[in-house]
mmCIF file of the C-alpha atoms, coordinates in Angstrom:
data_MODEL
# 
_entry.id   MODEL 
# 
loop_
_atom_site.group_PDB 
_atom_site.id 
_atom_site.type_symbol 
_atom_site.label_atom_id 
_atom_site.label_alt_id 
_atom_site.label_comp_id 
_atom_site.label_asym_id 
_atom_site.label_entity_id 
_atom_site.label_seq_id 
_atom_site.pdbx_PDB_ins_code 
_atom_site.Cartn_x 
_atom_site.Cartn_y 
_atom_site.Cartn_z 
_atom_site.occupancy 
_atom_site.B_iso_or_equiv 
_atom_site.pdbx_formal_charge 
_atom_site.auth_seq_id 
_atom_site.auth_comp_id 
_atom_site.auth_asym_id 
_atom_site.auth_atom_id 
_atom_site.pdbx_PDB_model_num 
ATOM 1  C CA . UNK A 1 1  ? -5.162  10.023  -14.974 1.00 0.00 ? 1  UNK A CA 1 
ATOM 2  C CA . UNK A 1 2  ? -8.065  11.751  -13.133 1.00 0.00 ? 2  UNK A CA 1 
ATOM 3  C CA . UNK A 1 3  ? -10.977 8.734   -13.720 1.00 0.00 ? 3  UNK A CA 1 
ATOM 4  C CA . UNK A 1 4  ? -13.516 11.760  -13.845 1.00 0.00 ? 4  UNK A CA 1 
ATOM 5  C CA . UNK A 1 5  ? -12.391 12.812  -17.557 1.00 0.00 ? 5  UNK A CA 1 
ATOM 6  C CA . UNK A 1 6  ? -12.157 8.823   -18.576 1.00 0.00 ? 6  UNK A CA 1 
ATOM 7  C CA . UNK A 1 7  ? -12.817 8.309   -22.391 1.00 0.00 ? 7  UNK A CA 1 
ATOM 8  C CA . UNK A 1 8  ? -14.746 5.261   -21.577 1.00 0.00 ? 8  UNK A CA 1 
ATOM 9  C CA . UNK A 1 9  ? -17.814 6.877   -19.904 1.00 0.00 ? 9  UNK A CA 1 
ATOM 10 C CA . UNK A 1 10 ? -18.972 9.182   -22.967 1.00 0.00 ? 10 UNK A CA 1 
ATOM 11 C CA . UNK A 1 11 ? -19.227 8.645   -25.918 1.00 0.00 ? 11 UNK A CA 1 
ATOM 12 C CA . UNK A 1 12 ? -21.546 10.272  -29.127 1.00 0.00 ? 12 UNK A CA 1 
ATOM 13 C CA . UNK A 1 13 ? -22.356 8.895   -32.661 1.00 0.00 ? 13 UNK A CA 1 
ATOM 14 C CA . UNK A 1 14 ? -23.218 12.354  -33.958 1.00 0.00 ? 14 UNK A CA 1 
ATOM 15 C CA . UNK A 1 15 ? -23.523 10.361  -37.657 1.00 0.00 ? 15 UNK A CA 1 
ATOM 16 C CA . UNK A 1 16 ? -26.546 7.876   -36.245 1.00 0.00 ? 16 UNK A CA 1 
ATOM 17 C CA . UNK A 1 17 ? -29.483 8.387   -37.668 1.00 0.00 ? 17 UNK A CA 1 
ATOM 18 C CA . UNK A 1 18 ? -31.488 8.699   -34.722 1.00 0.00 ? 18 UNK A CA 1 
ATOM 19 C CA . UNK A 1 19 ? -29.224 10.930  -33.080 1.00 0.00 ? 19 UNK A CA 1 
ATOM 20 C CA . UNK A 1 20 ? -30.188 12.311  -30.554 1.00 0.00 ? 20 UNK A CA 1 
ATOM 21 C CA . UNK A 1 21 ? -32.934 9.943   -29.838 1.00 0.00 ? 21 UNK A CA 1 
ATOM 22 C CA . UNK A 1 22 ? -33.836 11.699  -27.203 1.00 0.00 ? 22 UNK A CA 1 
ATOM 23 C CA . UNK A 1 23 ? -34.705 15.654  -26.494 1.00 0.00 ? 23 UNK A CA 1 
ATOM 24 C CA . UNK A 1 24 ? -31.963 17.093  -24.652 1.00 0.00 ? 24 UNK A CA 1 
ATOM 25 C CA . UNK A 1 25 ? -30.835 20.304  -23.460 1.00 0.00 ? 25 UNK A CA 1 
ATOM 26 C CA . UNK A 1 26 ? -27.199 20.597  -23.703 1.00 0.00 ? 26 UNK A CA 1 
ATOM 27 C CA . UNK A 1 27 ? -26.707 18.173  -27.020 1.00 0.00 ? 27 UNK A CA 1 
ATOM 28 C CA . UNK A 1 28 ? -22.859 18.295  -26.543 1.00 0.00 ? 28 UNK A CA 1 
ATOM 29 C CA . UNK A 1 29 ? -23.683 16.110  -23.170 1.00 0.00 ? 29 UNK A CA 1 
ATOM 30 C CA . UNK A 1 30 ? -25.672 13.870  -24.723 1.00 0.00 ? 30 UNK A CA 1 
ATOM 31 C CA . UNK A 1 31 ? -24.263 10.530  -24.343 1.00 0.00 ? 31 UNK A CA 1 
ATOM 32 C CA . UNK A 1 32 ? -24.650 7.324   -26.373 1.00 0.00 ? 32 UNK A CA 1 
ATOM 33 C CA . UNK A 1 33 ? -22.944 4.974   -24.611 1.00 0.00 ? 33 UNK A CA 1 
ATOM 34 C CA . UNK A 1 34 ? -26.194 3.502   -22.980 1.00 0.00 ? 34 UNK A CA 1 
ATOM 35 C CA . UNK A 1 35 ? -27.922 3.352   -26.402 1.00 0.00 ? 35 UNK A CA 1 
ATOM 36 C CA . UNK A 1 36 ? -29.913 0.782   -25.423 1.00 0.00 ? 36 UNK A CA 1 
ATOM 37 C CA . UNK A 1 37 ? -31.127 1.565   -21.908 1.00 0.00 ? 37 UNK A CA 1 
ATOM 38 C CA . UNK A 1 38 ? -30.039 -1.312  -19.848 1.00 0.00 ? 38 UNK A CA 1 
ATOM 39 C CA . UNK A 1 39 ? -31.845 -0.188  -16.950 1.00 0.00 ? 39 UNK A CA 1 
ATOM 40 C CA . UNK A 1 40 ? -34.919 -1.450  -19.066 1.00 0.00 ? 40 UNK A CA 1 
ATOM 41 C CA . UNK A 1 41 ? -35.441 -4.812  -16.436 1.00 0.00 ? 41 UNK A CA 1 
ATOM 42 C CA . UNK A 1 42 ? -35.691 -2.874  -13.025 1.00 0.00 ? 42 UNK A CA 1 
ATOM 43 C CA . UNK A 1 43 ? -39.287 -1.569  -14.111 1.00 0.00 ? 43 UNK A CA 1 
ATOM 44 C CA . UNK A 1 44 ? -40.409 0.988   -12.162 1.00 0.00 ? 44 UNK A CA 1 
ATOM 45 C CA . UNK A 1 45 ? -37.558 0.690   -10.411 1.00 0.00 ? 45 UNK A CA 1 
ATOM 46 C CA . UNK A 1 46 ? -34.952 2.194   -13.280 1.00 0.00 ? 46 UNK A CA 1 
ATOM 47 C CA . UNK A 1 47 ? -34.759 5.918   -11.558 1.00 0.00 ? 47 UNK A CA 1 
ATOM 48 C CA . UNK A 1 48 ? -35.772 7.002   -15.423 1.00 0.00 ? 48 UNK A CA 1 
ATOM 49 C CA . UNK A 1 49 ? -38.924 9.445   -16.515 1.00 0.00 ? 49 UNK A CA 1 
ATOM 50 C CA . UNK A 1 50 ? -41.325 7.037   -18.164 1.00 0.00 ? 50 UNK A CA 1 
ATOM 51 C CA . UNK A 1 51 ? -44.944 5.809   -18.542 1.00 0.00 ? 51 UNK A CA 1 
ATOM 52 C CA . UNK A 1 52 ? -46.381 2.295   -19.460 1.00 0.00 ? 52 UNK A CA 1 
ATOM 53 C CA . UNK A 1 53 ? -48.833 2.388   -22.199 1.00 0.00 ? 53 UNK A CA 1 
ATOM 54 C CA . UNK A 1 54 ? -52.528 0.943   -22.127 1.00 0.00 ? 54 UNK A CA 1 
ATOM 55 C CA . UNK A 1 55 ? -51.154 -2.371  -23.056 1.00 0.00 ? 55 UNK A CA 1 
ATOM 56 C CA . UNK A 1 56 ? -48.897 -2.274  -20.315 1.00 0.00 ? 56 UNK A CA 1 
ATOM 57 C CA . UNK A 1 57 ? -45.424 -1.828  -22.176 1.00 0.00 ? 57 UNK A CA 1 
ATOM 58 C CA . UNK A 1 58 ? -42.836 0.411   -20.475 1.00 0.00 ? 58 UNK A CA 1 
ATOM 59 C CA . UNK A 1 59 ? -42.210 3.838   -22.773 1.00 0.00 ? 59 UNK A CA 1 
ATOM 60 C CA . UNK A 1 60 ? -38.906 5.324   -22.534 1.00 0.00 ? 60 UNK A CA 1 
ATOM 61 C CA . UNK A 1 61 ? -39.767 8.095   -25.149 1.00 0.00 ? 61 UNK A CA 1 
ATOM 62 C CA . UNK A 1 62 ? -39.221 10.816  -22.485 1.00 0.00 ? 62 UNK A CA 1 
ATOM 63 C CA . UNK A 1 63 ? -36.116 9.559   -20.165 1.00 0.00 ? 63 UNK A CA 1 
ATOM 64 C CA . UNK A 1 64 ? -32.905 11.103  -20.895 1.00 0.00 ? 64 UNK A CA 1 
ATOM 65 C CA . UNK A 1 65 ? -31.138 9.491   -17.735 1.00 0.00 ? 65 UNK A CA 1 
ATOM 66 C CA . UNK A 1 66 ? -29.160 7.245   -19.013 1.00 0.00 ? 66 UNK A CA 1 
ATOM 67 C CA . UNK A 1 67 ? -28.131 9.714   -21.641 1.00 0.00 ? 67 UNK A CA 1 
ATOM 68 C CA . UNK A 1 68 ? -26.561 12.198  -19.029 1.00 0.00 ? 68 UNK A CA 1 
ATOM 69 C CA . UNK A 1 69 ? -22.866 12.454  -19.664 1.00 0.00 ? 69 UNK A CA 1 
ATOM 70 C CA . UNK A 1 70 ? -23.016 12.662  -15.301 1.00 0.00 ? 70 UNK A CA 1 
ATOM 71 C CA . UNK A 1 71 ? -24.788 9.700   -15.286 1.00 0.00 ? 71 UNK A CA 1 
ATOM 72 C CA . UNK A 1 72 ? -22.407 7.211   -16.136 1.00 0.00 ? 72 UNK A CA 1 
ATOM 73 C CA . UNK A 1 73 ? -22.004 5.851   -12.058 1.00 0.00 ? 73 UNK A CA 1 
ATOM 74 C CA . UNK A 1 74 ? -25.545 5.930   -11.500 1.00 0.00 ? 74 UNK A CA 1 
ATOM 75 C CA . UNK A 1 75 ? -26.476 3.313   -14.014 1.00 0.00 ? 75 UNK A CA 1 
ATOM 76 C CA . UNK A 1 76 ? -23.539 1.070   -13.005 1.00 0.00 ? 76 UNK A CA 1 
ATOM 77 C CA . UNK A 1 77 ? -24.783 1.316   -9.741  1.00 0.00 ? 77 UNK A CA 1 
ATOM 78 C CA . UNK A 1 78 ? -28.261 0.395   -10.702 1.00 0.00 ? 78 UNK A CA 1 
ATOM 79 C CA . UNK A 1 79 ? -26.810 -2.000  -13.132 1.00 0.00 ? 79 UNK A CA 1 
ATOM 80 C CA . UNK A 1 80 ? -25.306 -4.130  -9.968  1.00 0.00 ? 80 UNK A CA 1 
ATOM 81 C CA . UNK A 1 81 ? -29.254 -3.824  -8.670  1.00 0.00 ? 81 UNK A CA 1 
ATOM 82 C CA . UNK A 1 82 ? -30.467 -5.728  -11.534 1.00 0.00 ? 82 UNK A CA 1 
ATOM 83 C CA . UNK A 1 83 ? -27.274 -8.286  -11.083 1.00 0.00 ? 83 UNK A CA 1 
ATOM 84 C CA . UNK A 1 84 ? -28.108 -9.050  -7.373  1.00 0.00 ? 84 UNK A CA 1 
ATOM 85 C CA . UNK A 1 85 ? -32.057 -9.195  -8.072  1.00 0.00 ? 85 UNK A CA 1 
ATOM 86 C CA . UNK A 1 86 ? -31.018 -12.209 -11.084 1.00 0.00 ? 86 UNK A CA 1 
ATOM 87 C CA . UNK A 1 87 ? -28.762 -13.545 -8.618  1.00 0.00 ? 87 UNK A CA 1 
ATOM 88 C CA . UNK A 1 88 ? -31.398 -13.820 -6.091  1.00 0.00 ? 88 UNK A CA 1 
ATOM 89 C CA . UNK A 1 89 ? -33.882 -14.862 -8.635  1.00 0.00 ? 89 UNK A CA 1 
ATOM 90 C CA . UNK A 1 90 ? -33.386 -18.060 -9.222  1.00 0.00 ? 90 UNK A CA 1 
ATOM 91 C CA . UNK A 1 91 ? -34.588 -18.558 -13.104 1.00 0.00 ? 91 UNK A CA 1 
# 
């Protein structure tokens, strides 16, 4: 099995309501595996497109990264940044 066409890295819920939750180009790429962006805890150091507001809260309204269908070993990868940085961190 070529790991490259691997069910487990995309998936869609065309029938959510807030699908797509994000503007996309190519909607059949869109991919809602990553619903909620667990890249979220590396700050400004999550590779996505976003802003913090006047309050200082992180906005995600505009990032699409995690959405990629591409994208799938890129946040794993960043995903075992924020694993080592808690590891270091002792809480």
């Amino acid at each position: 099995m070529n790991m490259d066409d691997s069910n487990y890295k995309f998936f869609q819920h065309i029938t959510c309501e807030y699908f797509p939750c994000h503007r996309v180009e190519a909607l059949e790429d869109f991919n809602c595996l990553f619903c909620y962006c667990p890249l979220y805890a590396l700050g400004k150091n999550c590779g996505g497109q976003f802003s913090y507001t006047d309050k200082g809260v992180k906005n995600c309204s505009k990032c699409d990264f995690p959405h990629h269908r591409d994208h799938y070993e890129a946040v794993l990868e960043r995903l075992a940044r924020l694993i080592e940085q808690v590891k270091v961190t002792k809480i």
